[in-house]
TORKOL-4160 file (C-alpha; in steps of 0.2 Angstrom, whole numbers, padded with zeros to 4 digits, m for minus):
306
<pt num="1" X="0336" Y="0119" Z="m0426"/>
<pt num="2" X="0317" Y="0114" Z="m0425"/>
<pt num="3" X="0310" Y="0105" Z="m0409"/>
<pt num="4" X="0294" Y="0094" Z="m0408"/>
<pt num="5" X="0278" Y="0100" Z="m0398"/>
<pt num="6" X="0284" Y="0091" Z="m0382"/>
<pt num="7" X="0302" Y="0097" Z="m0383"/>
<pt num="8" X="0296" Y="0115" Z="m0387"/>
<pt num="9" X="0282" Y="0112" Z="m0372"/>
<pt num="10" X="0297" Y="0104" Z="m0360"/>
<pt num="11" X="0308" Y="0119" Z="m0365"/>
<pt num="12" X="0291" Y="0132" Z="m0359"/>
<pt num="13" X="0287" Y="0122" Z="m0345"/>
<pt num="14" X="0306" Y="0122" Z="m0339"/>
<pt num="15" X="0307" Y="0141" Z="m0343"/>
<pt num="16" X="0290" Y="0145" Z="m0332"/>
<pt num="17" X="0298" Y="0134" Z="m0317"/>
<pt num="18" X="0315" Y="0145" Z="m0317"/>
<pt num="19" X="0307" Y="0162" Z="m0317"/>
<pt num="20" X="0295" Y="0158" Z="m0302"/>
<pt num="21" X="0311" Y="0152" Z="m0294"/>
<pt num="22" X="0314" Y="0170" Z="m0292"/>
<pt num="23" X="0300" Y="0176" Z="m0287"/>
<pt num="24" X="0307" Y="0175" Z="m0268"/>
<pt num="25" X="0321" Y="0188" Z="m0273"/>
<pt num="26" X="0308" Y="0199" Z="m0277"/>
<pt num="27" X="0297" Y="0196" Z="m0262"/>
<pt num="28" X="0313" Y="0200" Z="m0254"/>
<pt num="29" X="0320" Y="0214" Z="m0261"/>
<pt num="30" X="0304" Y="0224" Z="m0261"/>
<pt num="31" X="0305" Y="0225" Z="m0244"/>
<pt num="32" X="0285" Y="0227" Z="m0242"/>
<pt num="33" X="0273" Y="0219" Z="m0229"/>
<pt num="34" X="0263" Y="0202" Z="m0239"/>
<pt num="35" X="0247" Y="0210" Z="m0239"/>
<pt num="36" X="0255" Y="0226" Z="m0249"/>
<pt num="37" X="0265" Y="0215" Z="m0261"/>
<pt num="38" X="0251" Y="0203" Z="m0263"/>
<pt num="39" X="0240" Y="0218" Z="m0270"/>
<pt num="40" X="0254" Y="0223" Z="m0281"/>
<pt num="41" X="0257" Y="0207" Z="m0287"/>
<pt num="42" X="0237" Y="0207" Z="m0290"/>
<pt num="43" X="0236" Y="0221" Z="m0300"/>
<pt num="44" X="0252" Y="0221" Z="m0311"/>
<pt num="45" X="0247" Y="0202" Z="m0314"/>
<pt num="46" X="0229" Y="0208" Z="m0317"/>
<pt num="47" X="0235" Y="0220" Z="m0331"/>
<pt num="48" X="0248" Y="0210" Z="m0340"/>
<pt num="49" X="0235" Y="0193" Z="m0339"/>
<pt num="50" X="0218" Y="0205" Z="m0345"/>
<pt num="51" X="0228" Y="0212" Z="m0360"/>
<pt num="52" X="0234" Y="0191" Z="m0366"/>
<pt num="53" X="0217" Y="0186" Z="m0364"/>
<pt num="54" X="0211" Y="0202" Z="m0374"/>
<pt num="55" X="0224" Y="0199" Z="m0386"/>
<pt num="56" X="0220" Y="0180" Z="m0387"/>
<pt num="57" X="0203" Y="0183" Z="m0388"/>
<pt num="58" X="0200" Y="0172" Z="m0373"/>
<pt num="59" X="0186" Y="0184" Z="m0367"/>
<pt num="60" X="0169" Y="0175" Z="m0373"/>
<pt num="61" X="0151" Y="0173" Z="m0367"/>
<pt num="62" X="0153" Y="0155" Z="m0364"/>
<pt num="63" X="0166" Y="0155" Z="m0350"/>
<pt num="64" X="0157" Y="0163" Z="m0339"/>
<pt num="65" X="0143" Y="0155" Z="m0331"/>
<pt num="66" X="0136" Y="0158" Z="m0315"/>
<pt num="67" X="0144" Y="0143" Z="m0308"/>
<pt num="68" X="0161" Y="0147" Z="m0316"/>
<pt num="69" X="0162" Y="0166" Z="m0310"/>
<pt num="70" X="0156" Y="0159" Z="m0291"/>
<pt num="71" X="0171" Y="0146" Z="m0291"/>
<pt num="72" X="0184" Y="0156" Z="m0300"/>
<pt num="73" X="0179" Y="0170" Z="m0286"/>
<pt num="74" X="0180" Y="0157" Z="m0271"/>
<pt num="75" X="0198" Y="0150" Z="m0278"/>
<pt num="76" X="0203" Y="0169" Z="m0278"/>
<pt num="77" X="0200" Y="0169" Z="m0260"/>
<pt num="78" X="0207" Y="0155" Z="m0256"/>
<pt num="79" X="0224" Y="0160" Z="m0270"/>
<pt num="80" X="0227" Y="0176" Z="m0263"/>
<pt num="81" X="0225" Y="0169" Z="m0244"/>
<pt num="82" X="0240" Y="0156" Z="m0247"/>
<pt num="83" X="0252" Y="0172" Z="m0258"/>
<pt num="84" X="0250" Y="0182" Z="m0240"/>
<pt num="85" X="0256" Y="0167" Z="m0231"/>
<pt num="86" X="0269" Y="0163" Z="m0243"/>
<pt num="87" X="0277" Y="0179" Z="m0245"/>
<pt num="88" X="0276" Y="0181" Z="m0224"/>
<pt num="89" X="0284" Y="0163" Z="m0223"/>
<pt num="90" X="0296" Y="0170" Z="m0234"/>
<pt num="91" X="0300" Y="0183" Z="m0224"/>
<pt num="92" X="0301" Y="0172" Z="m0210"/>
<pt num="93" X="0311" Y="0158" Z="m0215"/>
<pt num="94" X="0319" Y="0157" Z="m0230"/>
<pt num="95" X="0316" Y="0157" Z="m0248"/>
<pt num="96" X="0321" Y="0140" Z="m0249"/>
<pt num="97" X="0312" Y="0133" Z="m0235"/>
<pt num="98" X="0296" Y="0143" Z="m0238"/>
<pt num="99" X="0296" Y="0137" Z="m0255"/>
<pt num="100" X="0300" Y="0118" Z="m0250"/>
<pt num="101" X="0288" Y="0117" Z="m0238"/>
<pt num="102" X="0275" Y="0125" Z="m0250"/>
<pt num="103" X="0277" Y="0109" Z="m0262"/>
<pt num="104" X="0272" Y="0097" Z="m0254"/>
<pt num="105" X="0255" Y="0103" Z="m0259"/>
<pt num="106" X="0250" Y="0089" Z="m0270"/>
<pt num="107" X="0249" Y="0078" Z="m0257"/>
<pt num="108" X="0235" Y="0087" Z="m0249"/>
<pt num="109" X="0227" Y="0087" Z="m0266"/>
<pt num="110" X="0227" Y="0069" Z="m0265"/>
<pt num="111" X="0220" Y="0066" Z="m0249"/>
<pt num="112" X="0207" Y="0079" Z="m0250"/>
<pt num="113" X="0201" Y="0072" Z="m0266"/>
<pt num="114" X="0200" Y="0055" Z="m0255"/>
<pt num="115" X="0191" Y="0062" Z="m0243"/>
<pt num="116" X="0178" Y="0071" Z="m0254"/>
<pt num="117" X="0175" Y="0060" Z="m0267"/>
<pt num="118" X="0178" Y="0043" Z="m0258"/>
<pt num="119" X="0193" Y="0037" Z="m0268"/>
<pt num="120" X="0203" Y="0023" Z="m0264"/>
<pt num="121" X="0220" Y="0029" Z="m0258"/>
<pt num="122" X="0231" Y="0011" Z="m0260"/>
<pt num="123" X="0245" Y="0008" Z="m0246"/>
<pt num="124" X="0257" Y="0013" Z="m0260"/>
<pt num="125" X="0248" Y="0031" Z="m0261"/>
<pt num="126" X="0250" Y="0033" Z="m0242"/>
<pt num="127" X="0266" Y="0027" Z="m0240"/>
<pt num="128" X="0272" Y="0041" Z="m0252"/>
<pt num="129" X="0262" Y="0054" Z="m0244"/>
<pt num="130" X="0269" Y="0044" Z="m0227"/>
<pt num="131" X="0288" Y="0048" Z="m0238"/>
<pt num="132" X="0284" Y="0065" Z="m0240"/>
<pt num="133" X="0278" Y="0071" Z="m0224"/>
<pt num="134" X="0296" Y="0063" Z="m0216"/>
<pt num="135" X="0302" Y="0075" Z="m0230"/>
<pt num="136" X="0293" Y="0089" Z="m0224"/>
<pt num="137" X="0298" Y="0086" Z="m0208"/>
<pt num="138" X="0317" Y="0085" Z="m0214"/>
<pt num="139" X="0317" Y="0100" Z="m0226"/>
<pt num="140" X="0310" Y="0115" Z="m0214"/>
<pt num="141" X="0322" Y="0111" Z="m0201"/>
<pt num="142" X="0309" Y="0106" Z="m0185"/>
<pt num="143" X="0318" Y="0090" Z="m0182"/>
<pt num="144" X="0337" Y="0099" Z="m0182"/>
<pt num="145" X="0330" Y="0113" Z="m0169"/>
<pt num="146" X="0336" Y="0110" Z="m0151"/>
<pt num="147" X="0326" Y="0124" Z="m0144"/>
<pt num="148" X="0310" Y="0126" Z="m0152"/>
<pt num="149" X="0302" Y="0140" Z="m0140"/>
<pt num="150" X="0318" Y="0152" Z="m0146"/>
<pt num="151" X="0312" Y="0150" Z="m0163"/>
<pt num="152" X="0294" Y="0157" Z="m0164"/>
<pt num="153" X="0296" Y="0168" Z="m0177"/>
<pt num="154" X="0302" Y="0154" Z="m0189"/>
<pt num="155" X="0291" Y="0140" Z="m0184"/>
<pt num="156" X="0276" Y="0153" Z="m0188"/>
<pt num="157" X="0283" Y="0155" Z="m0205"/>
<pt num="158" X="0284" Y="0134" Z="m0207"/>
<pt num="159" X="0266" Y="0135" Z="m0203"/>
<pt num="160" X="0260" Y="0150" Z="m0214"/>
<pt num="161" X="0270" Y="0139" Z="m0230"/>
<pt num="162" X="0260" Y="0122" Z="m0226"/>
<pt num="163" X="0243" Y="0131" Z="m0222"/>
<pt num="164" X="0247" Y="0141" Z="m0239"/>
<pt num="165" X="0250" Y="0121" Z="m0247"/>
<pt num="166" X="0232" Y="0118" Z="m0239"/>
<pt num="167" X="0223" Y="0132" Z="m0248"/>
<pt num="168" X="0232" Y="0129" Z="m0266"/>
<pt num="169" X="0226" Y="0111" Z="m0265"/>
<pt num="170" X="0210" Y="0117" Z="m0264"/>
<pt num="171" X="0212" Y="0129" Z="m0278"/>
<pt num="172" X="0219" Y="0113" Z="m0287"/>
<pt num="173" X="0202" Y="0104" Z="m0284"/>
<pt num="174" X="0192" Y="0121" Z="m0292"/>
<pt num="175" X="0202" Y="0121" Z="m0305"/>
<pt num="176" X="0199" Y="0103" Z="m0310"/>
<pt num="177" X="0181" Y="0107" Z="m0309"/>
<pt num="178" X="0181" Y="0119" Z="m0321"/>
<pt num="179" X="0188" Y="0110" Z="m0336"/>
<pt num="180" X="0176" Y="0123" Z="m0346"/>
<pt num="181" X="0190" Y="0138" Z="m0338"/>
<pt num="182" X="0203" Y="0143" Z="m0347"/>
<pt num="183" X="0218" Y="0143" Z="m0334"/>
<pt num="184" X="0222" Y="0161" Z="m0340"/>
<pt num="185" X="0205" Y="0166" Z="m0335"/>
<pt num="186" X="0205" Y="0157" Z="m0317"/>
<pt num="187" X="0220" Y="0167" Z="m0312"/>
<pt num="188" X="0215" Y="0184" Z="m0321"/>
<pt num="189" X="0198" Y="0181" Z="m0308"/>
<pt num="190" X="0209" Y="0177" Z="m0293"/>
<pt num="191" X="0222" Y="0192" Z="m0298"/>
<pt num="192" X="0204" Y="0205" Z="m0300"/>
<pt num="193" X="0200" Y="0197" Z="m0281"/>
<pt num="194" X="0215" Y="0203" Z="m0273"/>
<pt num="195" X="0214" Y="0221" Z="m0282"/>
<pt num="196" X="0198" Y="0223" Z="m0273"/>
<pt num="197" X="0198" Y="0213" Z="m0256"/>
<pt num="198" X="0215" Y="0217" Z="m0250"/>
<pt num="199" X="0215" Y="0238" Z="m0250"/>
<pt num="200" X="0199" Y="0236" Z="m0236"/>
<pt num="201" X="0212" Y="0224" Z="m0225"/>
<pt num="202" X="0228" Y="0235" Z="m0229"/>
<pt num="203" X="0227" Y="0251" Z="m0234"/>
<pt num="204" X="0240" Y="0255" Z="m0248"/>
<pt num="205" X="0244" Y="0271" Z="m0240"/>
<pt num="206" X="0251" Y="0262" Z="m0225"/>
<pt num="207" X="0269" Y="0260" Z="m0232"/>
<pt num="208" X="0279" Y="0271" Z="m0242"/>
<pt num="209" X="0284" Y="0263" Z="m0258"/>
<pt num="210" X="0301" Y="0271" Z="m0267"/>
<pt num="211" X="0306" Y="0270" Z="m0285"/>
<pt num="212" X="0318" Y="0255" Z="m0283"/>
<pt num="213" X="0303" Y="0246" Z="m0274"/>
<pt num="214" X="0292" Y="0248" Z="m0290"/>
<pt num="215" X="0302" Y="0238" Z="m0301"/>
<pt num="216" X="0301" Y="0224" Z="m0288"/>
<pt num="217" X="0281" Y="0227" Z="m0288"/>
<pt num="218" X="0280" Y="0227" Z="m0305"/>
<pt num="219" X="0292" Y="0212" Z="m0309"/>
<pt num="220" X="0281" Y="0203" Z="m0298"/>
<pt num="221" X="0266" Y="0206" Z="m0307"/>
<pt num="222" X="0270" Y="0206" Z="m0325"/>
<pt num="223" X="0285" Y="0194" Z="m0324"/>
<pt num="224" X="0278" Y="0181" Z="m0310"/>
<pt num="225" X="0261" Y="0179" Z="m0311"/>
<pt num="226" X="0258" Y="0186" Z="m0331"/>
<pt num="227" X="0273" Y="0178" Z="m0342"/>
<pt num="228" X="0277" Y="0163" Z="m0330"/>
<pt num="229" X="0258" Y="0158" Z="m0329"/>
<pt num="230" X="0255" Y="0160" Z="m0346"/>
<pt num="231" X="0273" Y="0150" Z="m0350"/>
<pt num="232" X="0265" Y="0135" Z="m0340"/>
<pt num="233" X="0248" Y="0135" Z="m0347"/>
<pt num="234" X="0254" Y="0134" Z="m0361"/>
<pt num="235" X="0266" Y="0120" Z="m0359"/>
<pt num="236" X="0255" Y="0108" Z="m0350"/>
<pt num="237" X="0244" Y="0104" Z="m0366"/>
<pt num="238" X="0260" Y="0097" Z="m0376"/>
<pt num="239" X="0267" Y="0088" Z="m0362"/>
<pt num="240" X="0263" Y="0070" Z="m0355"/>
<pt num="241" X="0259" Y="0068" Z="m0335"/>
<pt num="242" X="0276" Y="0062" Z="m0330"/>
<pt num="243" X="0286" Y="0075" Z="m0340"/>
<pt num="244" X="0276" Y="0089" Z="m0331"/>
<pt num="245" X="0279" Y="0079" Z="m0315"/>
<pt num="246" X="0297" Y="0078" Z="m0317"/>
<pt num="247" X="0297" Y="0098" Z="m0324"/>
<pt num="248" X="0287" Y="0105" Z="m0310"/>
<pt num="249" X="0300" Y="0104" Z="m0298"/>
<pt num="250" X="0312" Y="0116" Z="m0308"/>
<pt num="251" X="0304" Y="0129" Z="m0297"/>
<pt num="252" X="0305" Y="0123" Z="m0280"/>
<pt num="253" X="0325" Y="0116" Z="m0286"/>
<pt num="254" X="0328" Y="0133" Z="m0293"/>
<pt num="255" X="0323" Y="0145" Z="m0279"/>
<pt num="256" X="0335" Y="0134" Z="m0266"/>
<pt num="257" X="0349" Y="0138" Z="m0280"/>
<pt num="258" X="0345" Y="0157" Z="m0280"/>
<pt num="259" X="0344" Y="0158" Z="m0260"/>
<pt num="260" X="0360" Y="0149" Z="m0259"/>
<pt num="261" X="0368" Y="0163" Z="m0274"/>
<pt num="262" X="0360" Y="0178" Z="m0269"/>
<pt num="263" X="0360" Y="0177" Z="m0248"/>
<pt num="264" X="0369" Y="0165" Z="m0245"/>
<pt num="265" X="0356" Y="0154" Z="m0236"/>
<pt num="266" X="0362" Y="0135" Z="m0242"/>
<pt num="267" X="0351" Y="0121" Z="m0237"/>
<pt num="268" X="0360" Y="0110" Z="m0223"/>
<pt num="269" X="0363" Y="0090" Z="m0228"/>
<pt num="270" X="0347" Y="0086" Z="m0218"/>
<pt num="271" X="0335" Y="0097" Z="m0228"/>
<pt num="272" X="0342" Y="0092" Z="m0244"/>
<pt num="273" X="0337" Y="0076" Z="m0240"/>
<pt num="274" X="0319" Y="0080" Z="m0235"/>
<pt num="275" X="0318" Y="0088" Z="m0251"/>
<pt num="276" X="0324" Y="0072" Z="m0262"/>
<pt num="277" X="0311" Y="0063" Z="m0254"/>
<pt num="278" X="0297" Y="0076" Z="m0257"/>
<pt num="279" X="0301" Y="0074" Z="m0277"/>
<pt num="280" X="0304" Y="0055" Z="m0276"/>
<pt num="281" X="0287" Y="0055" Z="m0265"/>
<pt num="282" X="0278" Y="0069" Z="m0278"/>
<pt num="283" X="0285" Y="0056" Z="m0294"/>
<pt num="284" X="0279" Y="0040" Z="m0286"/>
<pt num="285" X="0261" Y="0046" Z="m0282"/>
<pt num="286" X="0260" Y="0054" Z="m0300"/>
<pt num="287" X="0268" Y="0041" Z="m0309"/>
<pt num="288" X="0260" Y="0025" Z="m0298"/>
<pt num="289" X="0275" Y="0018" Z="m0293"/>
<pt num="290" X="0275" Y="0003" Z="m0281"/>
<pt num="291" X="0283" Y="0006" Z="m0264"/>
<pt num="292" X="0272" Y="m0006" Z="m0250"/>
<pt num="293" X="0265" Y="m0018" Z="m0263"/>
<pt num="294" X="0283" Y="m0023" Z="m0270"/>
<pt num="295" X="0289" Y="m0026" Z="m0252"/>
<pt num="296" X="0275" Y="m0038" Z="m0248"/>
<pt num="297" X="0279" Y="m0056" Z="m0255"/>
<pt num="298" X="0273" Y="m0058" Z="m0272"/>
<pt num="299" X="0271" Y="m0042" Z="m0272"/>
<pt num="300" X="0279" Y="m0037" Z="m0288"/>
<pt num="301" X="0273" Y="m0052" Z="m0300"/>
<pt num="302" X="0254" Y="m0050" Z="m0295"/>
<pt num="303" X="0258" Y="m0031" Z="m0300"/>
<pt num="304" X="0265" Y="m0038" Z="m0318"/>
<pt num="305" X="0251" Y="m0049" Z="m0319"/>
<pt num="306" X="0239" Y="m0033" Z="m0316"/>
């Protein structure tokens, strides 16, 4: 059986978005601080990137201006700031929640790309972002907590997942301005970041790390930040926008599946619901669908007529 470009892109974008769904099982089952499995991550996802580009050929002159390797260096800083506050969100959560709060990052995109370059958000813009947040709100469980004060520990881990969502929009906005980049090459320079910042914070002989542990390291690496990357890259070219809006949500969909499989850690009614409307938010912004405008009177036909 043959399949077109976009079917082969669907099936590559699909596959990406179901391995990082289990990344959280790693980050789990390694049983490391972030900072250790962060620079593990870095390097194993260094090595396996370094040799696709070499392979690829992907290492020319021309990508690397001076303004290219002082962005790509500033998103690393900014990349491997969010995985240490993803992982310890993880750790202090849930992989589920961590991972659902995480997504509602393309809503900051939107609004930081309104405040910085002066676009015009619409009220149907808002009102999704307005959708999402009540999402957010709904998925990490804040509003089903009677006793917030008990609960340090796991409101911390809420806030490390939506400061992480914070910093990836930004990486989001770099990445847009650096059309010129190969995607490959942007993470390969965020990976070499972590390899070298994160051994000066947390010194690697810190925690004893045992044979089981390594396969975890290593998955993470090779598995989650070298083929699933380099599986997503490479479907987004084939694919049209709201196709990769619909697929991107395989990940977040897929790691609530595996906490639920693997430790038991089902999402309650409540949070399922905030998650729906995260997605139907995430679709209407992408796709431009009418939410305030087609409550207002005359709202829809002056759309058609648009």
């Amino acid at each position: 059986m043959s399949f077109s470009p976009r079917q082969q892109g669907a099936i590559t974008l699909a596959s990406g978005g179901l391995l990082m769904g289990t990344l959280g099982v790693f980050v789990e089952e390694a049983r490391l601080g972030a900072l250790t499995l962060v620079f593990f991550r870095c390097l194993f996802g260094f090595l396996s990137l370094a040799a696709y580009c070499a392979w690829k050929g992907f290492f020319t002159r021309a990508h690397f201006t001076r303004r290219t390797v002082m962005l790509a260096l500033i998103s690393g800083v900014l990349m491997v700031t969010q995985w240490v506050g993803f992982f310890d969100a993880i750790h202090r959560t849930s992989i589920a929640v961590a991972t659902v709060v995480f997504h509602v990052q393309p809503f900051w995109v939107v609004l930081i790309g309104a405040a910085l370059f002066k676009e015009r958000l619409g009220a149907d813009r808002l009102g999704w972002i307005a959708t999402a947040f009540v999402g957010l709100v709904l998925a990490s469980g804040v509003a089903a907590t009677e006793n917030l004060q008990g609960h340090t520990r796991y409101l911390i881990g809420i806030g490390e997942a939506l400061v992480g969502s914070v910093l990836y929009a930004g990486v989001t906005l770099i990445a847009k301005g650096l059309g010129e980049l190969r995607p490959h090459l942007l993470t390969l320079a965020q990976c070499a970041v972590g390899v070298v910042c994160l051994p000066f914070i947390a010194p690697l002989a810190a925690e004893p790390i045992g044979a089981m542990q390594w396969f975890w390291l290593i998955g993470m690496g090779v598995l989650h930040t070298g083929l699933s990357y380099v599986l997503i890259y490479g479907a987004l070219p084939r694919l049209t926008t709201p196709i990769i809006a619909v697929l991107l949500f395989v990940y977040p969909l897929t790691a609530i599946v595996v906490d639920a499989l693997v430790y038991g850690r089902a999402l309650s009614l409540p949070q399922l619901a905030g998650m729906a409307l995260i997605v139907v938010a995430s679709l209407g912004v992408n796709l431009g669908w009418p939410l305030l405008s087609a409550l207002r009177p005359g709202g829809r036909a002056r759309r058609h007529a648009d």
